[in-house]
C-alpha positions as CSV (number, residue, x, y, z in Angstrom):
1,X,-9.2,210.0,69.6
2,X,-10.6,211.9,72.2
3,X,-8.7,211.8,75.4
4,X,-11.4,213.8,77.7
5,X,-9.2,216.7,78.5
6,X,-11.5,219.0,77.2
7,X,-11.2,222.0,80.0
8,X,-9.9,219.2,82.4
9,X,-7.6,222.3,84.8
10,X,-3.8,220.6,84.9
11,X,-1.8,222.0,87.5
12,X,1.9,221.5,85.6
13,X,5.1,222.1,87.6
14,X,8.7,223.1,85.9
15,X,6.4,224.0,82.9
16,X,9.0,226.3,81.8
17,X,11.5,223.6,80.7
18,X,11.9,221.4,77.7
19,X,9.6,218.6,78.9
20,X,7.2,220.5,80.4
21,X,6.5,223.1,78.1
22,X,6.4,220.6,75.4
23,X,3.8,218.8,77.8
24,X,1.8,222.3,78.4
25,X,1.7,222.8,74.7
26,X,0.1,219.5,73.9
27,X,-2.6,219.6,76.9
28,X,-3.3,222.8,75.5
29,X,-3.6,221.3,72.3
30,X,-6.2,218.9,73.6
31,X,-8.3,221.4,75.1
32,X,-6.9,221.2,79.1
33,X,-6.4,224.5,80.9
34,X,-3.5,225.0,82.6
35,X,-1.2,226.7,85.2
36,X,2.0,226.4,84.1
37,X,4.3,226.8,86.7
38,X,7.6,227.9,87.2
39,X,9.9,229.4,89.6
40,X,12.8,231.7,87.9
41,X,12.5,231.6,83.8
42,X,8.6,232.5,82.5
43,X,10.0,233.9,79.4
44,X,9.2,230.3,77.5
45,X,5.5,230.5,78.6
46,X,4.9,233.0,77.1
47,X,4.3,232.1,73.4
48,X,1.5,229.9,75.0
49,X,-0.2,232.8,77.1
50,X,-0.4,234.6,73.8
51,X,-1.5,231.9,71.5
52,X,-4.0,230.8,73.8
53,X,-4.7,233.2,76.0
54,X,-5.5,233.6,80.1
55,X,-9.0,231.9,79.5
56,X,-6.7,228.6,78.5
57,X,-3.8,228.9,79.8
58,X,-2.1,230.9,83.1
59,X,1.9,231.0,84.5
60,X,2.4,231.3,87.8
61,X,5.4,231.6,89.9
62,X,6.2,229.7,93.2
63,X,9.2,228.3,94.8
64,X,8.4,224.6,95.3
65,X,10.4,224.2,98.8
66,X,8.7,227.2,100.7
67,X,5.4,225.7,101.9
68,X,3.2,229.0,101.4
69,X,4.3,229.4,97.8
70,X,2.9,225.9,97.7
71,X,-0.1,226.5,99.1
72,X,-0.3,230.3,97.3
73,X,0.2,228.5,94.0
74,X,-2.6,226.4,94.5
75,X,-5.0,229.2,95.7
76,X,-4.1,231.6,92.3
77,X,-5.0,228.5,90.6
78,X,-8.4,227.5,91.6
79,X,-9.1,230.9,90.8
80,X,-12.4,231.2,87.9
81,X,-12.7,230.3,85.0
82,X,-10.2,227.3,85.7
83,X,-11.4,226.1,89.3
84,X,-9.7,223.4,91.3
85,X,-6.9,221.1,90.0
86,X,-8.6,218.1,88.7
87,X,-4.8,216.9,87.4
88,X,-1.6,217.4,88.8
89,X,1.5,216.6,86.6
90,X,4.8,217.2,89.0
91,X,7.6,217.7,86.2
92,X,10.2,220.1,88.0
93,X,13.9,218.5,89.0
94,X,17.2,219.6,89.6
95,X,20.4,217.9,89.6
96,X,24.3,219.0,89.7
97,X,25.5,219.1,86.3
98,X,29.1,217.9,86.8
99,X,29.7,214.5,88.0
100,X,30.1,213.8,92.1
101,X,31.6,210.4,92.9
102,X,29.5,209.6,96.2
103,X,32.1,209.4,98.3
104,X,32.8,213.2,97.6
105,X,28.8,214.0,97.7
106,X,28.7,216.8,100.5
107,X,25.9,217.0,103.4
108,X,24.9,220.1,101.8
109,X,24.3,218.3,97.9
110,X,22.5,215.5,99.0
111,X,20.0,217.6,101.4
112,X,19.2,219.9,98.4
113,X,19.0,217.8,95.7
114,X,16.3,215.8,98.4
115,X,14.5,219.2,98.8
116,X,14.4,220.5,95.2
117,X,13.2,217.1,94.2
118,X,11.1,214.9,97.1
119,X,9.9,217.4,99.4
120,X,9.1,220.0,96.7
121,X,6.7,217.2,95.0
122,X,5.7,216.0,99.0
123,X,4.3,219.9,99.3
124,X,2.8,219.4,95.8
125,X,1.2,216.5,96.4
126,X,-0.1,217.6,99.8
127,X,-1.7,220.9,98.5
128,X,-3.4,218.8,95.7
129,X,-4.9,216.6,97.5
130,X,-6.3,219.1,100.2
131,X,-8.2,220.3,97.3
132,X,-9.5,217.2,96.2
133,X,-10.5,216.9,99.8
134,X,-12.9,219.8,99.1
135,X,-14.1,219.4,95.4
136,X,-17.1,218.4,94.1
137,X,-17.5,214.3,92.4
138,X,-17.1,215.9,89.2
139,X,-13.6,217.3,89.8
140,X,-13.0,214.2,91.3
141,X,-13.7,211.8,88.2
142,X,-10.6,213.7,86.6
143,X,-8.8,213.4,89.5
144,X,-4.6,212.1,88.4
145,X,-1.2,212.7,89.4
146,X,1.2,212.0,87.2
147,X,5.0,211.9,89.2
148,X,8.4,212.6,86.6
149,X,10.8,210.4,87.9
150,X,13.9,209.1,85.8
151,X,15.4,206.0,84.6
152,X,18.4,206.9,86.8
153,X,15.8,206.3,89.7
154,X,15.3,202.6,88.7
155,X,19.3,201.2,87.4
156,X,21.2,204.2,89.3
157,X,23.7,206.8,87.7
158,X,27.1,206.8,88.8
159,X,28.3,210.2,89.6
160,X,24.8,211.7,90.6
161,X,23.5,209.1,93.3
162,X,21.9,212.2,94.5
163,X,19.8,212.5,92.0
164,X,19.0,208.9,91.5
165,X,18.3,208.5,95.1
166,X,15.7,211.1,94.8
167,X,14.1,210.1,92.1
168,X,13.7,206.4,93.1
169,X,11.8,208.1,96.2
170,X,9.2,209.4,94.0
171,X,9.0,206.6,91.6
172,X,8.2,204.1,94.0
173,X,7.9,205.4,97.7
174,X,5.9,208.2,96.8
175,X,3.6,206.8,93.6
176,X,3.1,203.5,95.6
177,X,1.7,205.2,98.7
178,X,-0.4,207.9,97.0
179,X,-1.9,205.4,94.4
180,X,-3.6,203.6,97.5
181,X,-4.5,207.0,99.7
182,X,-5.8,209.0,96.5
183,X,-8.7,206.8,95.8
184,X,-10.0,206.8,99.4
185,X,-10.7,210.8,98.5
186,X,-11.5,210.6,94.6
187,X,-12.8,207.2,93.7
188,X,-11.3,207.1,90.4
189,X,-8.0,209.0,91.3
190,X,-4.6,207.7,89.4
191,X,-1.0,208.1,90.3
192,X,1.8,207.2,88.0
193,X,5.1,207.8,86.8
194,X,6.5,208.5,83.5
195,X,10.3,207.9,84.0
196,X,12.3,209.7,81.0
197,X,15.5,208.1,80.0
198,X,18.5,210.9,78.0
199,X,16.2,213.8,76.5
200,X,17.2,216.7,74.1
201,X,16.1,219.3,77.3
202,X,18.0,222.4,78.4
203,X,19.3,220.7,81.7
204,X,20.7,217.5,79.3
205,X,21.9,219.2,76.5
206,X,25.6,219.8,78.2
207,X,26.2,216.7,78.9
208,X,25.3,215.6,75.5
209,X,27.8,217.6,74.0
210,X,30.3,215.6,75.4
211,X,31.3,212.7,73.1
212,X,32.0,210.3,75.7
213,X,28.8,210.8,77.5
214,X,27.0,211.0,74.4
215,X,28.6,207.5,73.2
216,X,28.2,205.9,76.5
217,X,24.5,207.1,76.5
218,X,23.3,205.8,72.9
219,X,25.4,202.1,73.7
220,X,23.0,201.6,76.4
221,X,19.7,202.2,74.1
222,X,18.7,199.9,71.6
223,X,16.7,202.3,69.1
224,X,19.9,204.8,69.0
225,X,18.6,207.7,69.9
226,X,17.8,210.5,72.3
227,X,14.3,211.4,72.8
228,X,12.3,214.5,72.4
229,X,10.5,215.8,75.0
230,X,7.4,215.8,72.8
231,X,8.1,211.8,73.2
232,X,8.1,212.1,77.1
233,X,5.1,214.5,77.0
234,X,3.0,211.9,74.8
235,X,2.9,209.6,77.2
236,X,2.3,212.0,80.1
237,X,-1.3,213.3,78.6
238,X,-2.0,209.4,78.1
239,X,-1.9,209.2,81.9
240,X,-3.6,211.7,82.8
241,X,-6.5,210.7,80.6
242,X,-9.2,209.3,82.5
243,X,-10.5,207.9,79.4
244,X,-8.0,206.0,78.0
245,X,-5.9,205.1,81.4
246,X,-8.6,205.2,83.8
247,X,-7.5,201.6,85.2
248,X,-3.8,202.3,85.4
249,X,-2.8,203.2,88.4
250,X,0.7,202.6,90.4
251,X,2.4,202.0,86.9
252,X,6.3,203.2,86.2
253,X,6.4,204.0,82.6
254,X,9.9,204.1,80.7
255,X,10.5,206.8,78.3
256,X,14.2,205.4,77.1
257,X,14.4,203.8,73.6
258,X,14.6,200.3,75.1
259,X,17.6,201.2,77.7
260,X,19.8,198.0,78.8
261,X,21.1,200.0,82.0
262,X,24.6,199.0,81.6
263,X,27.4,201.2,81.4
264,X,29.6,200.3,78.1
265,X,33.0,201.3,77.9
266,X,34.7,202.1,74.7
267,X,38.0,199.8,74.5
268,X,40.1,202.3,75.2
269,X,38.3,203.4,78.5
270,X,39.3,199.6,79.5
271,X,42.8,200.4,78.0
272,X,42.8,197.6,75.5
């Protein structure tokens, strides 16, 4: 089927990671160009560069908190033969890997994890829609953002309300507002959230290793397994698709095998 991607320009943040440069592959694979963007690690882009080379696809640095690498990324973008941003697909998120009760959360870790995560995609967001501003009705027709948020944003996560707090900004305070400003630039604009449950990605793969988490993670998920993040970036090209979501709008999509969102204890956690 044919999504109508076909030299759609995706703007793709944290494209460097396991979900987003499965997601760059596959848009690539449709026919989308794209600026895949990251901010330390371009190493992993670069099997795409060369297999589809700078007509397709182009990486591009930035530091997502610093407002002029915002707007700097977005200006190297435009540039021809890919021209404005008709889609913008905000993947990038941080979180402290070891767990932080919140009572032990420090001024410092909350603030961050709020600017790595909300006001990096605020700036995004912005920046993309400042362009829309100025594009012509056929950029317009494309025009989507699609917002990575996490299931930890809608049941919570002990031990990184941080990071759950953030994300439950974007998944709701952020996609809700934008999916009723966006259409009063483009028309047929789109906002939505895919919101990925445990995935086999760099940032998760520690924690997996640990039996307990690993065990406490697959109780809670009725198909028994962890997803790929070809499974999270399936359901990211649907939604940027004009043709095959183009009346979804304001949706909160679950990537996460059918999770309960209860935390199971083995027996002897209880001591029995």
């Amino acid at each position: 089927m044919d999504l109508g991607l076909q030299n759609v320009h995706v703007l793709l943040t944290g494209a460097s990671g396991g979900i987003g440069l499965a997601t760059a592959r596959l848009f690539l694979k449709l026919g989308a160009r794209v600026t895949a963007h990251y901010n330390t690690k371009s190493a992993p882009l670069d099997p795409l560069v060369q297999q589809f080379g700078p007509e397709r696809v182009r990486a591009l640095q930035a530091d997502l908190t610093v407002e002029t690498d915002v707007e700097r990324l977005f200006a190297a973008s435009s540039a021809s033969p890919f021209g404005p941003v008709q889609v913008a697909v905000i993947n990038h998120g941080w979180h402290v890997s070891r767990e932080v009760p919140l009572a032990q959360i420090s001024l410092e870790q909350w603030e961050s994890t709020f600017k790595a995560n909300v006001t990096s995609s605020f700036l995004v967001a912005r920046e993309y829609l400042r362009g829309l501003e100025k594009a012509t009705e056929e950029v317009k027709d494309k025009a989507a953002i699609v917002l990575i948020g996490s299931t930890a944003g809608k049941i919570g996560e002990a031990g990184h309300a941080d990071y759950a707090a953030s994300k439950s900004a974007l998944m709701y305070g952020l996609c809700l507002s934008l999916k009723n400003e966006i259409v009063k630039i483009a028309p047929k604009g789109r906002v939505n959230v895919v919101a990925p449950g445990w995935t086999r990605t760099p940032m998760a793969e520690e924690r997996l290793e640990n039996p307990d988490v690993r065990y406490r993670a697959l109780a809670t998920i009725p198909l028994k397994k962890v997803a790929r993040p070809e499974d999270v970036a399936h359901q990211i090209v649907v939604l940027s698709s004009q043709t095959v979501s183009g009346h979804v709008s304001g949706h909160v999509l679950m990537v996460e095998g059918g999770m309960e969102g209860r935390l199971l204890n083995r027996p002897e956690d209880l001591g029995l």
